[in-house]
VOLOSE-442993 format. One record per residue (C-alpha): residue number from 1; x, y, z. Coordinates in nm, 3 decimals, always signed. Example, Ala and Ser with C-alpha at 12.3 -4.5 7.8 and 13.67 -1.06 7.14 Angstrom:
<atoms>
[1,[+1.230,-0.450,+0.780]]
[2,[+1.367,-0.106,+0.714]]
</atoms>
This chain:
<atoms>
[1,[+13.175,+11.244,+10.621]]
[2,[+13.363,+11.383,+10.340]]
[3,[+13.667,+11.191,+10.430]]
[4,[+13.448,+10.887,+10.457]]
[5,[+13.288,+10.950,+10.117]]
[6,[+13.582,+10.974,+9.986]]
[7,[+13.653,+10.595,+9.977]]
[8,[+13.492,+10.343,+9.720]]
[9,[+13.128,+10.309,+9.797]]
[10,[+12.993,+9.988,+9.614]]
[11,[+12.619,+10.072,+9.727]]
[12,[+12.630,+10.346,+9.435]]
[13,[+12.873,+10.172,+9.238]]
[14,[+12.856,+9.801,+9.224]]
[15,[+13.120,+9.565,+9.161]]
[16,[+13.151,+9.315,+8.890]]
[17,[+13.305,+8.979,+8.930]]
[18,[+13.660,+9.118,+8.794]]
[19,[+13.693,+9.257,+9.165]]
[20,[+13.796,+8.953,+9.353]]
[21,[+13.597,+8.942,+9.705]]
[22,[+13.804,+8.959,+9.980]]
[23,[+13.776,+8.965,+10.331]]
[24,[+14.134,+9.131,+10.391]]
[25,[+14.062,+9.487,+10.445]]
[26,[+13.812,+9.395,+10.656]]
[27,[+14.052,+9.222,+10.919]]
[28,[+14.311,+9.398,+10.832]]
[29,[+14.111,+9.700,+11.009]]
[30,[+13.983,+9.490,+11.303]]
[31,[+14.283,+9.344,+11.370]]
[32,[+14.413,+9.739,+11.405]]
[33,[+14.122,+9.800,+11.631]]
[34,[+14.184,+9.522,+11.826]]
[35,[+13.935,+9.302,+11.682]]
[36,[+13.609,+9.477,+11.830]]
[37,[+13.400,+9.207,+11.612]]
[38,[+13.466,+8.951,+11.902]]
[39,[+13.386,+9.159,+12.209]]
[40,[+12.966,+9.089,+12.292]]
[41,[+12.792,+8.789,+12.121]]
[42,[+12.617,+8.839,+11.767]]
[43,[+12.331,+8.706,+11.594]]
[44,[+12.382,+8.754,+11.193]]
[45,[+12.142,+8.824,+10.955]]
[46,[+12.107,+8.761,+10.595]]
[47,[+11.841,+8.721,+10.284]]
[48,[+11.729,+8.887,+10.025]]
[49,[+11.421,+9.043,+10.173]]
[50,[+11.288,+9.116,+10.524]]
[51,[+11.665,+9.215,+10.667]]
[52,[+11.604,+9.525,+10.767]]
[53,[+11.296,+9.452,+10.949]]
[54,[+11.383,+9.119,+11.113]]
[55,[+11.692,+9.283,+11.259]]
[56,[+11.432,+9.543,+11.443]]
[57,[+11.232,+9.284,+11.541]]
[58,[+11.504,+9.121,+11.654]]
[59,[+11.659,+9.387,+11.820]]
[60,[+11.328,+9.464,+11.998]]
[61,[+11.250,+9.107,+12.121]]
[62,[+11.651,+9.056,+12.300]]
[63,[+11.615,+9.466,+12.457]]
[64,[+11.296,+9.401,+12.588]]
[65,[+11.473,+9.047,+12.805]]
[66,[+11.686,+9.340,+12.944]]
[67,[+12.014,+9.380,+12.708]]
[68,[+12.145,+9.625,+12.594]]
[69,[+12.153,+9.619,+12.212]]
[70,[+12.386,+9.740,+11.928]]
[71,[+12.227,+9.699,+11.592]]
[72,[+12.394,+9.749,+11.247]]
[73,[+12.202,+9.737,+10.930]]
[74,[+12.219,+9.947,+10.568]]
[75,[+12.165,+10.107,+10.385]]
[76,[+12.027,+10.401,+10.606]]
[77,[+11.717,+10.615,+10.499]]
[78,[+11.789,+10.965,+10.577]]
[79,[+12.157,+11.008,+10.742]]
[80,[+12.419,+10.724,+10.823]]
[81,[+12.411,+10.736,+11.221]]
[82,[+12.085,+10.550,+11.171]]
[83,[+12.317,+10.309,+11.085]]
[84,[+12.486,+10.241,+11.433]]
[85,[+12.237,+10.184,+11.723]]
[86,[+12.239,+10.134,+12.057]]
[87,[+11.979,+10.076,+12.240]]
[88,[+11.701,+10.165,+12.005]]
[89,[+11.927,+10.518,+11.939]]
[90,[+12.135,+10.588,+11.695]]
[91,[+12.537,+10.680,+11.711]]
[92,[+12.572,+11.087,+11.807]]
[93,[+12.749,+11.312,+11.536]]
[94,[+13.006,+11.350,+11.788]]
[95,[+13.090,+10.979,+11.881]]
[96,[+13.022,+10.891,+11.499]]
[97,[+13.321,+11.160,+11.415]]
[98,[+13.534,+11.049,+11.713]]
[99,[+13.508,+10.661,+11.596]]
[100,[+13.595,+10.782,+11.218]]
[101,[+13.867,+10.985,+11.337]]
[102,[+14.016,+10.686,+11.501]]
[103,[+13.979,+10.458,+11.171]]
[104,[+14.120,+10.740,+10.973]]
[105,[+14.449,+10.773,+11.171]]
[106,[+14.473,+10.383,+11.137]]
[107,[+14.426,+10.383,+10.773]]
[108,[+14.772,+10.463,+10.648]]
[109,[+14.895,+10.125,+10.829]]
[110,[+14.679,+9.936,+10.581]]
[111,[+14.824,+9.781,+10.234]]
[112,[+14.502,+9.860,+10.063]]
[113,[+14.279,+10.117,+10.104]]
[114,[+13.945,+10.007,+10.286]]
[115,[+13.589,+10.088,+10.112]]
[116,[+13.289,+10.313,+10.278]]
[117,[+13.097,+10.001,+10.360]]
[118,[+13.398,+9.827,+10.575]]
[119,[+13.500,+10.168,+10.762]]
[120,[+13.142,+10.170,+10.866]]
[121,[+13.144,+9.783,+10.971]]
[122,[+13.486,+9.815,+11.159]]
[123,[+13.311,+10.182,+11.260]]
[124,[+13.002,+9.975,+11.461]]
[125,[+13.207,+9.685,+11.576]]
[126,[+13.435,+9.922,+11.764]]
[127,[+13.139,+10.129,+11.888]]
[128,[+12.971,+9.862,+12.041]]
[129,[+13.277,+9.767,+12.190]]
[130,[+13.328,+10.118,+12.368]]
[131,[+12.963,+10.149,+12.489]]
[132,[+12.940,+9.801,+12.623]]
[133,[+12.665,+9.674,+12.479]]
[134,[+12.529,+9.310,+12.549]]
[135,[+12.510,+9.160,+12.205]]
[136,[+12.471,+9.247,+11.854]]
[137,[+12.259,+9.226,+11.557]]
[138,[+12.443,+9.232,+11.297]]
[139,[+12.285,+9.260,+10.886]]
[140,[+12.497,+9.170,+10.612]]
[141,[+12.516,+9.432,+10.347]]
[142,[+12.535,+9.211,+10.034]]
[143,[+12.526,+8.799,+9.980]]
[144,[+12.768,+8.700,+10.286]]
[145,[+13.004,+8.500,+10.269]]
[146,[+13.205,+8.799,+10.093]]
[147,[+13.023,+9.062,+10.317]]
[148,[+13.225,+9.268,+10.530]]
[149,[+13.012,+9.167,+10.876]]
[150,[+13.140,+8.799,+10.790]]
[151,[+13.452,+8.870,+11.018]]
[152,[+13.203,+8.785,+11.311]]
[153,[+13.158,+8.443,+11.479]]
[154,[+12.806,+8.464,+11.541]]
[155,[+12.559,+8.287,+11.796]]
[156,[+12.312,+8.276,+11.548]]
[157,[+12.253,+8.278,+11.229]]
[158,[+11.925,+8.395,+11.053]]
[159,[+11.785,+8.332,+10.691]]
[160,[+11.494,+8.534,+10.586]]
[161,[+11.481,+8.378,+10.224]]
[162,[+11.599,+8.351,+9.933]]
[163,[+11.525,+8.586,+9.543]]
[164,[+11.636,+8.672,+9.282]]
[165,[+11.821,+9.000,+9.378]]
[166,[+12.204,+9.135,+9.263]]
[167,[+12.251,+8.806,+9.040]]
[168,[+12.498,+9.033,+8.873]]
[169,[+12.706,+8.970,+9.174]]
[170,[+12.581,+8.682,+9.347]]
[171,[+12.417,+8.457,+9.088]]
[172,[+12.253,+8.382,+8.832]]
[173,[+12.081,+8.092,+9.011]]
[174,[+11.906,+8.099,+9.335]]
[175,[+12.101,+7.786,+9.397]]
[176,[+12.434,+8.036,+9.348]]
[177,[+12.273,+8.289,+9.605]]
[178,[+12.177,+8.074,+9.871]]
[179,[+12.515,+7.952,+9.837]]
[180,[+12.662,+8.266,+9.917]]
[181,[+12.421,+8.362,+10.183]]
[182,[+12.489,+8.024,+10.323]]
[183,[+12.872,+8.202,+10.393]]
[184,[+12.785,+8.359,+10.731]]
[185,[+12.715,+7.992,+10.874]]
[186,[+12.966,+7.919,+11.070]]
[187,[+13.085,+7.622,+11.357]]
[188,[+12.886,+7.625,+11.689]]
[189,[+12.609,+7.856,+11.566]]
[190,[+12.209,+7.825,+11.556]]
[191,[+12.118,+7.822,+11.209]]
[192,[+11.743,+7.957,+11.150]]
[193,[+11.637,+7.931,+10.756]]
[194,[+11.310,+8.141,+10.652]]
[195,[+11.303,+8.015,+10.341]]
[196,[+11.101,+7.759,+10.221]]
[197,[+11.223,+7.596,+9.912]]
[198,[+11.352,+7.250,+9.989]]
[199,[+11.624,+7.268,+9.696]]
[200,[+11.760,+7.585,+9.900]]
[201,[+11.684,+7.456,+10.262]]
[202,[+11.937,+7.220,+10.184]]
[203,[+12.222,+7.443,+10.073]]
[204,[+12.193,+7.580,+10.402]]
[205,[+12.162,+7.230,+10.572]]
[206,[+12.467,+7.113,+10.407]]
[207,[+12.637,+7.438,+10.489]]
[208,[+12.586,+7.373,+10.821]]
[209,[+12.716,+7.040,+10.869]]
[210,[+12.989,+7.136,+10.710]]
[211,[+13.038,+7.450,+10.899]]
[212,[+12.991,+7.241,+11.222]]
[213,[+12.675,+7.450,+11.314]]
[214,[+12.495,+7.343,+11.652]]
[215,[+12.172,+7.254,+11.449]]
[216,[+11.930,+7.414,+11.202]]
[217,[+11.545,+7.567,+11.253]]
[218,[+11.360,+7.589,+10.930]]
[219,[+11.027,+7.710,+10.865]]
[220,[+10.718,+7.519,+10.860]]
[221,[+10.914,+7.202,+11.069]]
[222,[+11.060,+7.398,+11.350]]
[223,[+10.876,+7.733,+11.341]]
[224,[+10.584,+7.951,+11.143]]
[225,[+10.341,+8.228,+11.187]]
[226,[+10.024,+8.008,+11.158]]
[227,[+9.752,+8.263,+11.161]]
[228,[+9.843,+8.610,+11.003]]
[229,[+9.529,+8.857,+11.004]]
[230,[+9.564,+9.237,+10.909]]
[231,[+9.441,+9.432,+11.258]]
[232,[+9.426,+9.787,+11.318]]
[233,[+9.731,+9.949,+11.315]]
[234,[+9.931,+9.590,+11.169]]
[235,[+9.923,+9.247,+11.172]]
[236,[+9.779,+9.011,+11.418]]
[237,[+9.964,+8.709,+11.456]]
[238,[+9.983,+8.356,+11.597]]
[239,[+10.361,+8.216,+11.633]]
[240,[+10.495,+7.913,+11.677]]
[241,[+10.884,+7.800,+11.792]]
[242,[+11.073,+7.530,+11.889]]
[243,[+10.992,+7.577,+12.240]]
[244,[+10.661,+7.755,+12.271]]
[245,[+10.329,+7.922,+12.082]]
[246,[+10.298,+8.276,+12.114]]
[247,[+9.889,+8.322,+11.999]]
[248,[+9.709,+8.672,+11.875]]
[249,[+10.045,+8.939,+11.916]]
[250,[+9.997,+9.274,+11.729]]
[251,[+10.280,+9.366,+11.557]]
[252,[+10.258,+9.724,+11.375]]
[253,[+10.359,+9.657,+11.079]]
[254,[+10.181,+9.642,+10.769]]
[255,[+10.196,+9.343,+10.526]]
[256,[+10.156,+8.953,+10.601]]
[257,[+10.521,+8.927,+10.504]]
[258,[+10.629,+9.106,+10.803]]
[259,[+10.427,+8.781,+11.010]]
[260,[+10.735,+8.556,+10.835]]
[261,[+10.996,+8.807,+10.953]]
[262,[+10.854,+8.830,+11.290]]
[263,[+10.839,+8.394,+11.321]]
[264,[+11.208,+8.420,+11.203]]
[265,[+11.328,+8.675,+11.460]]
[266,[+11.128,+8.552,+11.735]]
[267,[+11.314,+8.183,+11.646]]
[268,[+11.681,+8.307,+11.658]]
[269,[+11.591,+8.477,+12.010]]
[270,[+11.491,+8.166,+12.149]]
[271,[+11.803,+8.019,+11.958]]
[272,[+12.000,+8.307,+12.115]]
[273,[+11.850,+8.278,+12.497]]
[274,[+11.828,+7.868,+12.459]]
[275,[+11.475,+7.947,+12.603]]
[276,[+11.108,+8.033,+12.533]]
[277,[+11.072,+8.389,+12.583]]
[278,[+10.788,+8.467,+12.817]]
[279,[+10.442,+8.593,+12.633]]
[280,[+10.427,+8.909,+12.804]]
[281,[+10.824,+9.037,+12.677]]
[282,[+10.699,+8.929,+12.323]]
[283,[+10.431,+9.140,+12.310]]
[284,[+10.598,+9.423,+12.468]]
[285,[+10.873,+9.352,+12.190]]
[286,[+10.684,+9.350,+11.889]]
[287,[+10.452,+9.648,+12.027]]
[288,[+10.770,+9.866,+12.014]]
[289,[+10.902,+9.788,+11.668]]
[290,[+10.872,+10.044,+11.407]]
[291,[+11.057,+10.016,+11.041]]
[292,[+11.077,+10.348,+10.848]]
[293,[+11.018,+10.292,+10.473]]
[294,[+10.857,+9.962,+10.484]]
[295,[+10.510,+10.011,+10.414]]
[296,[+10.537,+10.357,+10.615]]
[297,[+10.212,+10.602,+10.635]]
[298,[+10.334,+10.918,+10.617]]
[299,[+10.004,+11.115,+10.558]]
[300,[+9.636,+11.079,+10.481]]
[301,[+9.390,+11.250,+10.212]]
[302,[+9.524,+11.111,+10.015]]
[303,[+9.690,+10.799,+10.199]]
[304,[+10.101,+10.829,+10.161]]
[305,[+10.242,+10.475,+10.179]]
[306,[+10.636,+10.452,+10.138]]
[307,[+10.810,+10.109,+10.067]]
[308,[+11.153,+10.018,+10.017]]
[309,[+11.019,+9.734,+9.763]]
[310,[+11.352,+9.673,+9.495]]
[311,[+11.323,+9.360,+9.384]]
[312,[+11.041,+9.140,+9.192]]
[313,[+10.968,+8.957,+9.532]]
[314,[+10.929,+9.276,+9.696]]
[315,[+10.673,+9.422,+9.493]]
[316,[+10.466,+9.127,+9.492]]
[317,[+10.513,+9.194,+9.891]]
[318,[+10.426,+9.528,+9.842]]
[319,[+10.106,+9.417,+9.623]]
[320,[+9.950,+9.184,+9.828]]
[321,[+9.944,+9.429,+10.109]]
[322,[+9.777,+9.655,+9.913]]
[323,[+9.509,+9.423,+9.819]]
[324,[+9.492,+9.311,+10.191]]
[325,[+9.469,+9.629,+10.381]]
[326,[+9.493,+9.941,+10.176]]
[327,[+9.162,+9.940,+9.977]]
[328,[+9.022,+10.290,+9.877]]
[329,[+8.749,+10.486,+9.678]]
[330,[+9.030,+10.584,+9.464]]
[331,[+9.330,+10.473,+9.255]]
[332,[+9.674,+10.427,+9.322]]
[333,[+9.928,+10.665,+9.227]]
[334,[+10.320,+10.561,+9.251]]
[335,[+10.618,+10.733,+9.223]]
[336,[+10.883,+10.486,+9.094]]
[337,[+11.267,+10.497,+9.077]]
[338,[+11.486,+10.191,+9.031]]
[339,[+11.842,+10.086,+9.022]]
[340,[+12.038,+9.909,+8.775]]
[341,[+12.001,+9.526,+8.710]]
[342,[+11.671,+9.514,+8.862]]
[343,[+11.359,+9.389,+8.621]]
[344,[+11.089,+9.682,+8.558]]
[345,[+10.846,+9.516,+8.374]]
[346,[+10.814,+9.241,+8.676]]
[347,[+10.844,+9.482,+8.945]]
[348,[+10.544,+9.672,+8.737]]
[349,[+10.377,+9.386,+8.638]]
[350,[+10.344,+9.323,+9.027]]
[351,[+10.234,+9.673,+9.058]]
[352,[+9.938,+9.675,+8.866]]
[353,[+9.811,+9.329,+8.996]]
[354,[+9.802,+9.556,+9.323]]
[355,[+9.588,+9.809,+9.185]]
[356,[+9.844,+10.072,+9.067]]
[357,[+9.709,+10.266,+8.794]]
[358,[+9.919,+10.572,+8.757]]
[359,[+10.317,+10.540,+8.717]]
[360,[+10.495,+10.850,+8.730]]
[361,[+10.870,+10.737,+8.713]]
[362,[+11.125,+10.951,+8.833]]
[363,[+11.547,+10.854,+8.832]]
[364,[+11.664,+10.730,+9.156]]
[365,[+11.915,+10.944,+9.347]]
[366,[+12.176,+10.685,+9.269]]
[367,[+12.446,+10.656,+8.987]]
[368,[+12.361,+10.303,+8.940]]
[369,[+11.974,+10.447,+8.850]]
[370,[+11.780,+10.345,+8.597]]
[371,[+11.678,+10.647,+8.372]]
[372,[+11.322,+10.763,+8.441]]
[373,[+11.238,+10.712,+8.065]]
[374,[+11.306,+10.351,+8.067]]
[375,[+11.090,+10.295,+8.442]]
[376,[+10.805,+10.493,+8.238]]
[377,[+10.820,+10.274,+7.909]]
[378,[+10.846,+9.954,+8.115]]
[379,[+10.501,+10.099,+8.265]]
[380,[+10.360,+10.158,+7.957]]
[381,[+10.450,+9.811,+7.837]]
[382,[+10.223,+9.667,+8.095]]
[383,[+9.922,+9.874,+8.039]]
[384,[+10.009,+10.173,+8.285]]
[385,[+9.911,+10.532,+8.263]]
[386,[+10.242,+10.681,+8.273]]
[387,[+10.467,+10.982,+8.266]]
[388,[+10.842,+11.062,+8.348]]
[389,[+11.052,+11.312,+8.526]]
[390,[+11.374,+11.331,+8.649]]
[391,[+11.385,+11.452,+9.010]]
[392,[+11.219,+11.277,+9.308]]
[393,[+11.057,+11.636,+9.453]]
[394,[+10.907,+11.676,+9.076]]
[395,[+10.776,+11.311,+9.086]]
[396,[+10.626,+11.375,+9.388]]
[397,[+10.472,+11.713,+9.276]]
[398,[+10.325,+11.517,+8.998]]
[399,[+10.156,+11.248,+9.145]]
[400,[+10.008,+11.517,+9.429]]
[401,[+9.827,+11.614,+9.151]]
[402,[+9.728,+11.305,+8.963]]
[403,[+9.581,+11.158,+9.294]]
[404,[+9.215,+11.179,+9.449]]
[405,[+9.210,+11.272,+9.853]]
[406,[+9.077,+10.894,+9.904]]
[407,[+9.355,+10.730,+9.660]]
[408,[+9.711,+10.609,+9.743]]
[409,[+10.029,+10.821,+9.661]]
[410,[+10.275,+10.555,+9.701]]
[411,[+10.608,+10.571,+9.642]]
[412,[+10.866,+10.265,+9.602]]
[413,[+11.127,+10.091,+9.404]]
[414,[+11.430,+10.228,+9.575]]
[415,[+11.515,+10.279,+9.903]]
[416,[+11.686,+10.577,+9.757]]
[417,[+11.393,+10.694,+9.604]]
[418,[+11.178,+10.649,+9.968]]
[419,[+11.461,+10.855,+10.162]]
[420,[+11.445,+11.118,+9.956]]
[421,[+11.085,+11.129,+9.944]]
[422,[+11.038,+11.100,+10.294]]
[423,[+11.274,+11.360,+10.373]]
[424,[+11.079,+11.628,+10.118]]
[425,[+10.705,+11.507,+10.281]]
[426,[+10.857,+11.549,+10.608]]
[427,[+10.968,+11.883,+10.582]]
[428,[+10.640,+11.949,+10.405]]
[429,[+10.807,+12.026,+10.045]]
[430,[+10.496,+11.865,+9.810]]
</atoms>
């Protein structure tokens, strides 16, 4: 790990637009592998929400026809392994430090050094390859086109939607990002677009003919959720695809975005099998999906809720949930921590229209964080009861004791900020 921290990590430290994107390194290392990225189908994912959770889904839905999956996604909540999976488990200490130990003794034939987040693409590509497995979901890090995981030739290709989200990089305009997201669209695949916005469904229907994609599944024409209802436990759902209607599936997951993600996924399976899946497989799929830090419980009296929510369209996400299916006697508490070039006010401003009260900001474990000072005035700004502290564990201690046993302690704005608080509630630290 220390060898593998050791090379540029653009997760803490983002680029700028001086740093020309390149794919290079990225082949350059597969190429030395002996280009693992080709050896099992993939289905690729992008957007700027919902990733992480479609890819689960995803995942879910092809294991439970019988394959044996490798899933990659990022960033990871508590330690990188959970990075790599196979087969719902993720890569071993001891494989994860064999396959490392095989990129670092390849590294010195490169002409430029490689960064953390293409050691750890070229790290799953060539795991999957040595355990076999069937196919692979695959999550871009960051736009696409650009994105280290664009070395693949993927099946399918999936577009949860499009925000406003790293315009620093991939912007300013929507247009611009759904451009670059567009990237991972290549010949012969099944493109399936989750967003709605007919300005941006056509970027990616343009893409696609020019790419030389088989065809492309949007929502609302070729597939939706059509009935989204909160149930105990998650979200009861109705589903419709190209080839089939999947009525009343529980999915445990809280929010009635996760009903969009689960529409998406369940499209680029049937994209990937060329078939309706059968009802029963569905609903053993989406029974066995679980996403840490997306609207997580992690404790009652008072209720802990923990969501990954960095972005303005996340925490309106976040809120409407919270209107929806969280209602309690008493208020809402959140520990907040955000990263650089995000927009606190509207992030806050969403926030409070979900019945957050209470702010108490912290600093994210991140050097691209936002100082807690600046979360709290942005809080104050829009009418908040706020304070600020520095540390995660102290934000934590603080809103322990700012919150009734029927409120909400929620933390959110970072998915640096949710590790480490899971982590500390965990190991019962606050």
């Amino acid at each position: 790990m220390a060898w593998l921290d050791g090379h540029a990590d653009f997760e803490l430290h983002m680029p700028n637009r001086a740093q020309a994107p390149t794919l290079d390194r990225i082949r350059a290392l597969c190429d030395l592998l002996g280009n693992p990225e080709g050896a099992c189908p993939v289905l690729h994912l992008t957007g700027t929400n919902g990733k992480g959770s479609s890819a689960r889904i995803l995942s879910e839905l092809l294991a439970a026809q019988g394959l044996t999956v490798g899933t990659y996604t990022s960033p990871n909540i508590a330690r990188v392994n959970e990075r790599l999976v196979r087969a719902g488990e993720p890569i071993s200490d001891e494989e994860l430090t064999e396959t490392l130990a095989a990129l670092a003794a390849l590294e010195p034939m490169m002409a430029e050094r490689a960064t953390r987040f293409e050691l750890l693409t070229a790290a799953a590509f060539r795991w999957f390859a040595d355990v076999a497995v069937d196919v692979a979901v695959v999550e871009v890090g960051l736009g696409g086109r650009w994105d280290a995981t664009n070395v693949v030739e993927a099946e399918v290709a999936l577009i949860t939607n499009v925000s406003y989200d790293h315009v620093e990089i991939l912007g300013p305009t929507l247009g611009d990002i759904a451009a670059e997201k567009a990237g991972i669209i290549k010949a012969g695949c099944q493109v399936v677009v989750g967003e709605t916005s007919p300005e941006l469904v056509a970027i990616f229907g343009r893409a696609a003919e020019t790419a030389g994609a088989a065809g492309v599944w949007t929502r609302g024409e070729d597939f939706a959720c059509e009935e989204n209802r909160t149930a105990v436990g998650g979200r009861l759902l109705d589903i419709r695809t190209p080839g089939s209607s999947y009525p009343e599936v529980l999915l445990p997951l809280h929010g009635a975005h996760q009903g969009d993600n689960a529409s998406g996924a369940l499209a680029a399976a049937e994209a990937f099998f060329g078939t309706p899946l059968a009802p029963e497989v569905v609903e053993f799929a989406f029974g066995n999906v679980r996403v840490p830090g997306r609207l997580e419980i992690v404790g009652r009296r008072p209720l802990v809720l923990l969501d990954g929510a960095h972005n303005v369209a996340g925490a309106q996400a976040l809120a409407r949930a919270l209107i929806e299916e969280f209602q309690v006697g008493g208020d809402i508490v959140a520990v907040v921590g955000m990263l650089q070039g995000r927009d606190p006010s509207a992030m806050l401003e969403a926030l409070a229209a979900g019945g957050v009260r209470t702010v108490v900001a912290c600093t994210a474990p991140s050097p691209r964080a936002l100082p807690a000072t600046t979360v709290s005035e942005a809080a104050r700004a829009v009418g908040l009861t706020t304070v600020a502290t520095e540390a995660v564990g102290d934000a934590l201690a603080l809103a322990r004791g700012r919150v009734a046993e029927d409120g909400i302690l929620l933390v959110t704005g970072s998915l640096y900020v949710v590790s480490e608080a899971r982590g500390r509630l965990q190991a019962g630290e606050v």
